[in-house]
N, C-alpha and C positions, 0 to 999 in steps of 0.2 A: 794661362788660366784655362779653367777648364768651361767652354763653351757649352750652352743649353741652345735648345732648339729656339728657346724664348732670346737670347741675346742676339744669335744668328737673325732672327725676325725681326728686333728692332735696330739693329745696326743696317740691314738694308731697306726700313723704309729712312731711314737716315739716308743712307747711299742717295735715294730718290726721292731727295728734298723736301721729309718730312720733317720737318724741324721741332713740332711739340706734338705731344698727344694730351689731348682735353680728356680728361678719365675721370670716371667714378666707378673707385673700387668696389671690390667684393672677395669673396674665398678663392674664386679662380683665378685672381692675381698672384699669388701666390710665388710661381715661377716666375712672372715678370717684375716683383718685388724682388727677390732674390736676385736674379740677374743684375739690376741696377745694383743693387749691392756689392756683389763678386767686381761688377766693372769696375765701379769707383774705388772699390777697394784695390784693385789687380791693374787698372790703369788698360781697360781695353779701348775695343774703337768707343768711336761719337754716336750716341746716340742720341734719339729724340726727348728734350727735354719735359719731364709729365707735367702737366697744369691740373691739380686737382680741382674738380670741383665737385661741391655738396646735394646736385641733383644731376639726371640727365639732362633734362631739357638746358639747364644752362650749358652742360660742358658741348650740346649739338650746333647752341645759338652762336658761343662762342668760336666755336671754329669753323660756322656759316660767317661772322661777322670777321673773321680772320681771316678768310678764304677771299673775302670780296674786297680788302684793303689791300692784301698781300698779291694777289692774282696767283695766289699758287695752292695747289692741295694742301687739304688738313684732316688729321687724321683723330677717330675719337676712340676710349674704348670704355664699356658697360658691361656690367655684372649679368651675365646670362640672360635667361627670359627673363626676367623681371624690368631688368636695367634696358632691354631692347626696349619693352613696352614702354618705360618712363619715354623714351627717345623717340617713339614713332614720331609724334609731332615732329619734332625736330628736325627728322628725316624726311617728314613729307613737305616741309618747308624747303628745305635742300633740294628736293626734287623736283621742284618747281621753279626755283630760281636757277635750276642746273649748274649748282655748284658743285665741284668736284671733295666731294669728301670720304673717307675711307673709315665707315662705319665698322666697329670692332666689336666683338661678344664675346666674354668666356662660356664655351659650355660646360654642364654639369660632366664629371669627369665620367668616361664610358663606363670605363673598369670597377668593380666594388671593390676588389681588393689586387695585393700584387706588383704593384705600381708606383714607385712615387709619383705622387699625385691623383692615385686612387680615391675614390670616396669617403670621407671620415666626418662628413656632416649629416645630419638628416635630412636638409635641403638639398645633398646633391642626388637625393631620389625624386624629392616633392617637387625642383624646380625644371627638371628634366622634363624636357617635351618632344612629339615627335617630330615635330618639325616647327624649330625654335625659328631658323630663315622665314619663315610664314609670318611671323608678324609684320613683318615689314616688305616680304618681295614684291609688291603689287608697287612698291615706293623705289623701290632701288633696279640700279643697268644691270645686275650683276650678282651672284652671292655664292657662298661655296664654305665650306670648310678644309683646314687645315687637317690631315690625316697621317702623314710622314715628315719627321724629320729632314728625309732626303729632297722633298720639294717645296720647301718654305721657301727659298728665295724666289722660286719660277713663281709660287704663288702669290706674292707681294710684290709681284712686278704687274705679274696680269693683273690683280685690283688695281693699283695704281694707273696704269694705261687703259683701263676698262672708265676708272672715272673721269681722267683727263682727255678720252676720247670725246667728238662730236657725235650728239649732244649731250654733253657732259652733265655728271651726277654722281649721286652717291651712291658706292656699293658697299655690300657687307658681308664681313668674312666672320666665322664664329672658328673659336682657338682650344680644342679641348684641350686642361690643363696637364693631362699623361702627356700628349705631345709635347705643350711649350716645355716642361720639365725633362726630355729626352735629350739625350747627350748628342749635340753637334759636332760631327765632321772637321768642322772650322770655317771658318768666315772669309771667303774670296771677295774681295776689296776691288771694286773699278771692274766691277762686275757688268758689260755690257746689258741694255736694257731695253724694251720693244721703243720703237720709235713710234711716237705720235703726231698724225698731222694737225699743223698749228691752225689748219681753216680748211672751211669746205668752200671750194671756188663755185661762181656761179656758172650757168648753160650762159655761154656768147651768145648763143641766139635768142635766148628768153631775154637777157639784157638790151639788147639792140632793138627789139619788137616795143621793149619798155621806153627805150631812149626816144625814139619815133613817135610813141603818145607825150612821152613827156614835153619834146619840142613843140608837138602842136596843141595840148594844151590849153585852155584860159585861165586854170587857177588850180595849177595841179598841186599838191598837199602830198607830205610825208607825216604818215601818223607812227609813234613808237611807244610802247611799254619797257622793253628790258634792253634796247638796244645797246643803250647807256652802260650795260654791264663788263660791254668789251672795250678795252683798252684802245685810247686813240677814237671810238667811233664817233663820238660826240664831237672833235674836233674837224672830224672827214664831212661828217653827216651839215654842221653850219657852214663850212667850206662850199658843199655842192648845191645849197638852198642859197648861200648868196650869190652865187656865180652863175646859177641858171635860172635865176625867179621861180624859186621852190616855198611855198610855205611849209612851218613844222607846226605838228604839234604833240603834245606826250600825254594823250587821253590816259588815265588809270599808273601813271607811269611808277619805276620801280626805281628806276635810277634816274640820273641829269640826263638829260636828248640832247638839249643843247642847251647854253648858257640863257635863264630868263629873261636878259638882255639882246639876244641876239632878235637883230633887226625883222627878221622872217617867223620870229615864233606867234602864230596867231592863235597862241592859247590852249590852255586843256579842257573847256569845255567844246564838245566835239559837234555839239547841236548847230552852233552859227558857221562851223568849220564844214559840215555834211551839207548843207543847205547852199553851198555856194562853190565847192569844188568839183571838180568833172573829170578828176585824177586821183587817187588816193592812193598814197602805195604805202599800207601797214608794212611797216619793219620789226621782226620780233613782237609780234601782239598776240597773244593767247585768245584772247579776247577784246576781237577786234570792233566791237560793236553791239548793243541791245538792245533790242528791237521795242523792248517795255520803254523805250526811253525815247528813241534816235534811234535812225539808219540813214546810211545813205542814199541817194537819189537811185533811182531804177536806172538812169542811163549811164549814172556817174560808171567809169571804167575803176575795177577794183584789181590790184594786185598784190598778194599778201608775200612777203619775203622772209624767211627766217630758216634756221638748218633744218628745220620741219615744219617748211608752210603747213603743210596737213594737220600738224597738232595731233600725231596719232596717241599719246600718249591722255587724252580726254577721249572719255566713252563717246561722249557724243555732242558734236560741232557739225555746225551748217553754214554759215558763214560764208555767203557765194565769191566768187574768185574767178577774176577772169583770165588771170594769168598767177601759177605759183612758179617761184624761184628759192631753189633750195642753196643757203647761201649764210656765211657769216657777214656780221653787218661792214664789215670794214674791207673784204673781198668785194664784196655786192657795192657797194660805195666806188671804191675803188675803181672796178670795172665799168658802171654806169658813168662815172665822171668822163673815161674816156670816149665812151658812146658819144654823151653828150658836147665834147670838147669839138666833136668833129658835125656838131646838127647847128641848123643857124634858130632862133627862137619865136616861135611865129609871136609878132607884137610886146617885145620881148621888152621894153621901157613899160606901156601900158601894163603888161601884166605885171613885174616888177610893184609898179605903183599898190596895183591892186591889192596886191597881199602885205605890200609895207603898208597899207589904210589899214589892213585888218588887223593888222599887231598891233597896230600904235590904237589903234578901239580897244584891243584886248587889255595893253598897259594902261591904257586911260582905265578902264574898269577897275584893275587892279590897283593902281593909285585912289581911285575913290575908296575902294575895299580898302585901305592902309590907314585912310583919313579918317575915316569912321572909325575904326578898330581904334585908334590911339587918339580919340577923343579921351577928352580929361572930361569924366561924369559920375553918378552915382548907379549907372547902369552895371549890369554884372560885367566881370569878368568873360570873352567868348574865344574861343580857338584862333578866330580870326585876332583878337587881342595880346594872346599869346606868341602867336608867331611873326604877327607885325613886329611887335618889341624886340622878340630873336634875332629878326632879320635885321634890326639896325645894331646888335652887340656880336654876330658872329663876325667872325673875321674871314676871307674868302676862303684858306685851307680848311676851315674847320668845319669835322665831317658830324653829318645829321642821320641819326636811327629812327624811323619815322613810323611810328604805330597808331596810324588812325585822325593823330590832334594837328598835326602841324599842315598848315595850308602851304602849299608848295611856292606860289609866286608872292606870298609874304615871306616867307624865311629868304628870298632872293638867293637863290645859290646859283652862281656863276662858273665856278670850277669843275671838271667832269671828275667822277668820281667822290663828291661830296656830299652825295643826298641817294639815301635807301630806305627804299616804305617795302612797308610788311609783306610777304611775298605772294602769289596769287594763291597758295594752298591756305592761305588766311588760319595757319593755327599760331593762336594769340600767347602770347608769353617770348617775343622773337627778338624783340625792338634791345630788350637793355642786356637780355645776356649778350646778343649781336656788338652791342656798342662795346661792351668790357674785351670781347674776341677781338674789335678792331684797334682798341686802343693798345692790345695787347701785341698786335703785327705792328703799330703806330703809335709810339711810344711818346713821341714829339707833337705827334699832330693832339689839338683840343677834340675831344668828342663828347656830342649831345646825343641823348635818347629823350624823344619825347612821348609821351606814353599818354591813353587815357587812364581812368583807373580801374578801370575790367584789364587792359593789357598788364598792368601795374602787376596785379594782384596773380594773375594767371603766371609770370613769370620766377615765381619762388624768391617773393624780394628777399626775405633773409638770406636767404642762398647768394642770392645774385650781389648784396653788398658785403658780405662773408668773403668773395671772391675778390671783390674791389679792393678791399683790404689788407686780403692776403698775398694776390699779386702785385700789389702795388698798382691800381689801375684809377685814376680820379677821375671819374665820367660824373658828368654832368647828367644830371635825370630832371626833366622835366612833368610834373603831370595836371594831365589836363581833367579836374576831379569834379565831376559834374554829380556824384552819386547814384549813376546805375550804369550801363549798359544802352548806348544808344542805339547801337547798330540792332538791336532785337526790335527797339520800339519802330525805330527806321523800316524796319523789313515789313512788321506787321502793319503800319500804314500804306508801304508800297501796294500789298496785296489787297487791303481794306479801308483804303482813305478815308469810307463811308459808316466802317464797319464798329459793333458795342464797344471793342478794344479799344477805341479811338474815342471815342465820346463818351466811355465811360472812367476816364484815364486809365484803365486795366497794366498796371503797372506789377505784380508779383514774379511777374518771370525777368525784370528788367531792375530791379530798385535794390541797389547796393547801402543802402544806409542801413544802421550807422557809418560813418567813415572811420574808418580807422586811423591814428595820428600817424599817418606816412612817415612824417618827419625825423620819428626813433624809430625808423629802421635803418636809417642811416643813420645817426648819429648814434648807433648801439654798435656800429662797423667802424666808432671813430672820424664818421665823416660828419658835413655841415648838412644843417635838415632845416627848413622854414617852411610856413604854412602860410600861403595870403592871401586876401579875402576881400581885398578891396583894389581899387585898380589902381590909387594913388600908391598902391604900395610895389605893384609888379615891378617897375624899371627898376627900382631900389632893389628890391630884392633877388633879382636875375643880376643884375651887376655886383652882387657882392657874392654869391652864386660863381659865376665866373673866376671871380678875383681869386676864392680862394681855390678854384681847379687850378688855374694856371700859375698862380704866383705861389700858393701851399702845397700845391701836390696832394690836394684830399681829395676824395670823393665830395659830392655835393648833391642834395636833392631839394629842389621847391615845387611845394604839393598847392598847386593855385585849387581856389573854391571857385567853378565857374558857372553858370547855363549850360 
């Protein structure tokens, strides 16, 4: 068969484990439309299978939520400047949760004539820009375009090891369509590839200066947001708080820390946790602390650990530190375990106690929260009611997309890797195309997105259940439909508890009603849609919710009227 530059391209992110591309076409696909044609028809190599979808931001969330099920790179690609700008969000989401994804553009073809694949639209003047990479480089490791034929493979090696590098993210290559339609060479198969290191080991000596406070000690505290993200750490990280009278906790967290059963977790509120520790060692936390809220003690010793304590990638952070350790969490774990293996624990029963008191206060609180929530009354509907009820229908694999509604130590999740809240770039529309990407690497596994209805709405539902549909994806959507926008009213009181806004209800920039019937937008996808409104009605209607993701294989949406 006769190879294009465009086949040669996707046969080696194939080669290097890219197994689909989440796409929304455009006129620059063209070549890559053709190629998949020529192959399938001619029987070439394997390439990566396209997953269409009907907007950017779903096809980015999708293959952020594929990337974090799978642990492996995912690759997307968008219709020139246009299709980049749908995506920014999506990419700045990515870049925050440092997921390796291999963001793709066609650009407007160079050539006006001459060429197959020269110019023959009037878009491919108008949507040409001078520097299409600009919309997004301030979000991506990496970016470049494809220019020769002759170095497509060297180029799709270096993206790929550029995002799977520490600390990993997404970059972005733009494809003008004269190249991917140039005639290839041929396709060199088991084609050697740059090797990437699996972790960044920590300094011996910054670990052992740690292990030494940690021993002496009275109630030292492990706080985490994203550590959860790496494989195994959640398991290492409960390991070395039982074994050495460690408390945890997962203030603002992204992923599971550790199981919300584990004996040593004293909670994600961080105010009774700062107030009482004289050790903190942030692990992976962007944001480790707010000062508008909580901080910690002046004398408390602070040590922040992650592959960039520094956090160079925020303009600006103050966050004092009295020791950084530049470290992946399961090197860093790993390491300190044996520091610690060889220290003896000063008061090591005593302190032990102490922090098993503060969990079992933390669980006692959290049990009250459960009780109330699932009182049987004519009170509304509240998030906390929501996620109580979840928590007693999920089953422990089944994985949770968390935008904003679902309270973390009601949904109970115990398994690592079963629980992901919205990322700290906070752009909203993430939670359910995420969930249809993870159900997509996890075919078997059940998956919940729970949403408010601002996240709802920002997400392109028609799109997003269009996709459900079409790939065969049954995700369960929950939404938590209060009719506006909390987090605005939220912010405005933060700054003005006192202020007209608040006492006058000044609601226009927050008040989403009418509500729209949620319910046919999925059932217009083929899927089950209910609306409830009363709380005698929730368990009923999440259990039949359920029944029919797992036992029908449909999608499913119940849109609750809450507070």
């Amino acid at each position: 068969m006769q190879l294009t530059v465009a086949t040669t391209y996707l046969a080696r992110l194939a080669e290097l484990g890219i197994e689909s591309i989440f796409m929304n076409a455009g006129t620059d696909f063209a070549p890559i439309v053709e190629a998949y044609a020529v192959n399938k028809e001619e029987g070439g190599p394997t390439l990566p299978t396209p997953v269409l979808c009907a907007h950017e931001n779903l096809a980015g969330g999708m293959a952020h939520g594929a990337a974090l099920v799978s642990g492996r790179p995912q690759a997307l690609m968008v219709h020139v400047s246009v299709g980049t700008a749908n995506a920014a969000c999506a990419v700045a989401n990515a870049s925050r949760d440092r997921v390796p994804l291999l963001v793709t553009a066609g650009r407007s073809p160079v050539l006006e004539a001459g060429a197959t694949g020269a110019r023959d639209l009037p878009i491919h003047w108008t949507q040409e820009m001078f520097d299409q990479a600009g919309l997004v480089r301030e979000l991506v490791k990496w970016d470049y375009e494809l220019r020769d034929a002759r170095q497509v493979e060297d180029v799709v090696d270096r993206a790929v090891s550029v995002a799977e590098s520490h600390p990993r993210g997404p970059v972005y290559l733009s494809l003008p369509r004269e190249v991917l339609a140039e005639p290839a060479a041929g396709f060199v198969a088991d084609r050697p590839r740059t090797a990437v290191p699996a972790s960044v080991q920590p300094d011996p000596a910054a670990v052992a200066e740690l292990a030494d406070r940690i021993a002496a000690a009275r109630f030292p505290v492990v706080v985490s947001t994203a550590s959860g993200a790496e494989r195994g750490s959640a398991e290492l990280l409960g390991e070395v708080c039982s074994r050495f009278g460690i408390g945890v906790a997962d203030s603002f967290s992204r992923f599971l820390t550790v199981s919300i059963d584990h004996p040593h977790h004293v909670g994600t509120d961080p105010g009774p946790v700062f107030a009482e520790a004289d050790l903190i060692v942030f692990l992976e936390c962007d944001v480790p602390w707010i000062e508008h809220y909580w901080t910690p003690r002046d004398e408390t010793f602070i040590a922040q650990v992650a592959v960039d304590p520094i956090h160079g990638s925020i303009p600006m952070r103050s966050h004092r530190s009295d020791l950084n350790i530049s470290a992946t969490p399961v090197a860093f774990l790993t390491a300190l375990r044996a520091q610690l293996e060889t220290r003896a624990v000063r008061d090591e029963a005593a302190r032990t106690t102490r922090i098993r008191d503060r969990a079992a206060a933390s669980r006692d609180a959290v049990d009250t929260l459960r009780t109330r929530a699932l009182e049987e009354s004519d009170q509304p509907i509240t998030k906390a009611t929501i996620s109580a009820v979840l928590g007693e229908l999920l089953d422990d694999e089944d994985l949770v997309f968390n935008e904003y509604v679902g309270v973390p130590e009601l949904l109970h999740r115990t398994e690592p890797g079963t629980y992901f809240f919205l990322p700290s770039a906070g752009g909203l529309g993430w939670g359910l195309p995420a969930a249809l990407g993870a159900k997509y690497a996890a075919p078997d596994r059940t998956v919940v997105a729970t949403l408010g209805d601002g996240a709802y709405l920002f997400a392109n539902p028609a799109a997003c259940h269009h996709a459900a549909a079409k790939h065969d994806l049954p995700v369960l959507t929950v939404i938590a439909n209060n009719g506006g926008w909390w987090a605005v009213d939220a912010a405005t009181y933060s700054v003005y508890p006192n202020g007209t806004a608040m006492t006058s209800a000044e609601e226009r920039f927050s008040d989403l009603s009418p509500s729209p019937d949620f319910a046919s937008y999925c059932t217009a996808s083929g899927g089950h849609g209910v609306t409830v409104h009363h709380r005698r009605e929730l368990r009923g209607a999440l259990e039949e919710a359920f029944r029919v993701v797992r036992d029908q294989g449909r999608q499913a949406l119940v849109d609750v009227r809450c507070s």
